[in-house]
C-alpha positions as CSV (number, residue, x, y, z in Angstrom):
1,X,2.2,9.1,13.7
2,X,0.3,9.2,17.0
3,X,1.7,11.9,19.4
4,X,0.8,12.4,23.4
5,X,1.1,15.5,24.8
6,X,0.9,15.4,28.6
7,X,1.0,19.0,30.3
8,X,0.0,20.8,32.7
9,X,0.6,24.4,32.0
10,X,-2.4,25.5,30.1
11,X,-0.8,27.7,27.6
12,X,2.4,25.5,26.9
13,X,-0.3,22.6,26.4
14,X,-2.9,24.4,23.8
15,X,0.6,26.2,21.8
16,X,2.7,22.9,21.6
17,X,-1.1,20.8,21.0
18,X,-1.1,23.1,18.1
19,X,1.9,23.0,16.8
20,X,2.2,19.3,16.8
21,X,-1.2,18.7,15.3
22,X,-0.1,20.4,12.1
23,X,2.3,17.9,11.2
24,X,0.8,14.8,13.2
25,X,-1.9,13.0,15.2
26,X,-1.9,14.5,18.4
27,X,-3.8,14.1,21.9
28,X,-3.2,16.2,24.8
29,X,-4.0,15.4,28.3
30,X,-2.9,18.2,31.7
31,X,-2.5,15.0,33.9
32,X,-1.0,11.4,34.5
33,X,-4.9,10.3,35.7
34,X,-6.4,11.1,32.6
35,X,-3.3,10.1,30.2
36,X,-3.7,6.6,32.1
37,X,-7.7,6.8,31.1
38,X,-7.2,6.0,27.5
39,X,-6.7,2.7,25.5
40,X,-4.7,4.4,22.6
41,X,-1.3,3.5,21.7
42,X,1.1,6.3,20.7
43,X,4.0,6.1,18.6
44,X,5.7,9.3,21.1
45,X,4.6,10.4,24.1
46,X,5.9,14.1,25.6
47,X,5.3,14.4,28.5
48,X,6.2,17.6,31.9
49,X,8.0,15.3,35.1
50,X,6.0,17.6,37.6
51,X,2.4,17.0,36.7
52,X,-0.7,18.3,39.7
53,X,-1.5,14.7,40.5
54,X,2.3,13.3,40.8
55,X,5.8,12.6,38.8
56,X,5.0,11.4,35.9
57,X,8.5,9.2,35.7
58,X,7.4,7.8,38.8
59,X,4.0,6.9,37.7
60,X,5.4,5.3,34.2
61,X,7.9,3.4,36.0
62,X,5.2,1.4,38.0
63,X,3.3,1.0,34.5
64,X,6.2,0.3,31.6
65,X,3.8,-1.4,29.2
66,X,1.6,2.2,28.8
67,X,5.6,3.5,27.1
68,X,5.9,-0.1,25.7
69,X,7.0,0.6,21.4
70,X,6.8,4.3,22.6
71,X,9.6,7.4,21.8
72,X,9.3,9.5,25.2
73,X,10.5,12.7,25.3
74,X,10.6,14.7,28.4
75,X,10.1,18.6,28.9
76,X,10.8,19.9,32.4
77,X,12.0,23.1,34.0
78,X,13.3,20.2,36.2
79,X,16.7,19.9,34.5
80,X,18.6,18.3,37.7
81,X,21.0,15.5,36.7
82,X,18.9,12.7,38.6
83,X,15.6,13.8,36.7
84,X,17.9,13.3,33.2
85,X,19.5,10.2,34.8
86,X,15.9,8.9,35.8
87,X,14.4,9.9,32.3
88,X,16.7,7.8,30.2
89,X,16.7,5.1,32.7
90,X,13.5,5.0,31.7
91,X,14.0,4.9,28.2
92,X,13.1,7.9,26.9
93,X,15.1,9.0,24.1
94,X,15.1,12.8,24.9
95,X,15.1,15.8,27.3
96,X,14.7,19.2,26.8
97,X,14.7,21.5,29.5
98,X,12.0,24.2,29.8
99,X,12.1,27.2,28.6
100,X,12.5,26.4,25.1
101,X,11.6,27.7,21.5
102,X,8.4,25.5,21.0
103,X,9.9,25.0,17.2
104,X,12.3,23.0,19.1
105,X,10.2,20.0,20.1
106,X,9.1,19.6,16.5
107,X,12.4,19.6,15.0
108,X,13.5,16.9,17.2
109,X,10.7,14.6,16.8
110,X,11.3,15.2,13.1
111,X,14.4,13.9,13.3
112,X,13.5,11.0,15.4
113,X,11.0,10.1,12.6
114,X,13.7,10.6,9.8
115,X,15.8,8.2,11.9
116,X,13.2,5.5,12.0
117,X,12.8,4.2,8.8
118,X,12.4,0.5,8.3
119,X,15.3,-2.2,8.2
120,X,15.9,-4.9,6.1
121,X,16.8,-7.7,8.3
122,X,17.0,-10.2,6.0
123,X,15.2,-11.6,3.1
124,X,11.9,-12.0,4.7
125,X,12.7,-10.5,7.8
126,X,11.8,-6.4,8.7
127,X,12.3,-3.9,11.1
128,X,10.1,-1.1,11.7
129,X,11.8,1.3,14.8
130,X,9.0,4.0,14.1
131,X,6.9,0.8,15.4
132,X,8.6,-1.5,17.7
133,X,7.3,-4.5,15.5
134,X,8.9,-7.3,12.8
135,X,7.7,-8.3,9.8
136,X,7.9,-11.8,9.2
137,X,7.2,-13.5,6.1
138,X,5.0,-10.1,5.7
139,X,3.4,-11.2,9.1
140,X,3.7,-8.0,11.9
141,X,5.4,-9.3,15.2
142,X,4.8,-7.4,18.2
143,X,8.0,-7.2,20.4
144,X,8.6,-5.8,23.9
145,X,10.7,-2.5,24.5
146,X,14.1,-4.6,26.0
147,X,13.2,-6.6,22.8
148,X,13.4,-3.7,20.2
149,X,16.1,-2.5,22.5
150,X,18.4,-5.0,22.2
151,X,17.6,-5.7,18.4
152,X,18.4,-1.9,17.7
153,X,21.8,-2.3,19.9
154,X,22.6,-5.6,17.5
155,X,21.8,-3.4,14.3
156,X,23.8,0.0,15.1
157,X,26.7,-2.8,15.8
158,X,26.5,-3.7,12.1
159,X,28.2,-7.0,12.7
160,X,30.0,-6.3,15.7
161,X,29.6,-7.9,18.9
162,X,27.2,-6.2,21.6
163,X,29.4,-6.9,25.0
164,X,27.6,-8.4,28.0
165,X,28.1,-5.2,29.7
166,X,27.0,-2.9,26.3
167,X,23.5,-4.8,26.6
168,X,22.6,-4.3,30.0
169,X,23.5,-0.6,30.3
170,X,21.6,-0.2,26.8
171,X,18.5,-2.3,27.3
172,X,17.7,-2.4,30.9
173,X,20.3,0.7,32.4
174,X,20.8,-1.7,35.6
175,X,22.7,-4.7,36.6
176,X,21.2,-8.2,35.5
177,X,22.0,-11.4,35.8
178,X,23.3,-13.6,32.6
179,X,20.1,-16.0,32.5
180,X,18.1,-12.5,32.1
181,X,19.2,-11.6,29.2
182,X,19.8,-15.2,27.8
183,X,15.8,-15.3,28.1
184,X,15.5,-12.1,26.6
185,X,17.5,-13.7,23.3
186,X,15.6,-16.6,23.3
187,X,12.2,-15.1,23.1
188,X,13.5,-13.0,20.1
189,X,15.2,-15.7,18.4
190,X,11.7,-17.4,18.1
191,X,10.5,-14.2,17.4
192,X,12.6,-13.9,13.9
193,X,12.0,-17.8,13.4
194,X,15.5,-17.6,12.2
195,X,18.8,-18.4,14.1
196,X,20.8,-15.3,13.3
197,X,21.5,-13.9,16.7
198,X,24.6,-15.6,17.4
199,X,26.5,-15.8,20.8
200,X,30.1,-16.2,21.3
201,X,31.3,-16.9,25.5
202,X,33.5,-13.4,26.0
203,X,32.3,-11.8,23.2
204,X,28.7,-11.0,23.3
205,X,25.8,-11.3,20.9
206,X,25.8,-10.0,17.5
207,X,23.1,-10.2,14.1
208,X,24.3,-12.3,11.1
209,X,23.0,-12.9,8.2
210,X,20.2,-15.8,8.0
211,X,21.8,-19.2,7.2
């Protein structure tokens, strides 16, 4: 488990950089400009909103594939309800507001981690949420975030149809059009190399088992 800490605030930075190395693989960088600089890929990324060289959900937004199969988790004294609205928008899957017991952060992402534990798709098909990938016929497929999104929406429905409007506020947290999203399914369907993703007209999309 690869961890990003991206802070500003030397003494937050070197405590949490500590704290979180303990338990996992952890980088820390006090800026977006040198957070952009590496080629690593981490499995979560925490990161402060209000960073000296710019917003840092600002800077992400223009860049989604450097958060692509990434948990972020945002810490800011920033706690207004658009920087929380903007944050999950995003996709990250947390937000803690500052101050906060530096335990805190650890117990969360522990919980994240216990939470993401591999699913059996079907016979020869896995999902790993910790990694954003399938396994195929013990093959590893790469899949995009709205790819893993939607997947994990179709899981947690455990047979139950995802509603048109259910999948857009989940997966992209903004209007789209139908042919979006019927894109989105067909890319994964080949994905899986098995037709069970199937779609009723009212209902929605939901997984079934292979056929």
């Amino acid at each position: 488990m690869k961890i990003a800490l991206i802070e500003d605030e030397p003494l937050i930075r070197e405590t949490l950089h500590e704290l979180l190395q303990t338990e996992y693989e952890t980088q820390s960088f006090e800026n977006i400009r040198d957070f952009f600089k590496t080629d690593k890929k981490f499995d979560i990324i925490v990161g402060d909103i209000n960073l000296p060289d710019g917003n840092l959900l600002n800077e992400l937004k223009k860049f989604p594939h450097l958060i692509e199969n990434s948990l972020l988790i945002i810490i800011s004294g920033d706690g207004q309800l658009e920087n929380i609205k903007k944050s999950f928008d995003l996709g990250a899957v947390d937000f803690i507001k500052k101050p906060f017991e530096f335990e805190e952060l650890l117990l969360r992402i522990e919980r994240f981690v216990k939470n993401k534990k591999d699913i059996k798709i079907s016979e020869n098909i896995i999902y790993s949420p910790s990694k954003k990938v399938l396994i195929v016929d013990n093959e590893i497929v790469e899949l995009t975030f709205k790819e893993s999104a939607f997947l994990e929406l179709l899981i947690e429905k455990n047979g139950a149809y995802a509603t048109f409007g259910e999948i857009e506020n989940k997966v992209w947290g903004e209007p789209i059009v139908p042919n979006t999203l019927a894109a989105l399914v067909k890319r994964l369907r080949k994905k899986l190399k098995k037709d069970i993703i199937e779609s009723k007209r009212y209902l929605g999309y939901r997984l079934i088992k292979s056929r």
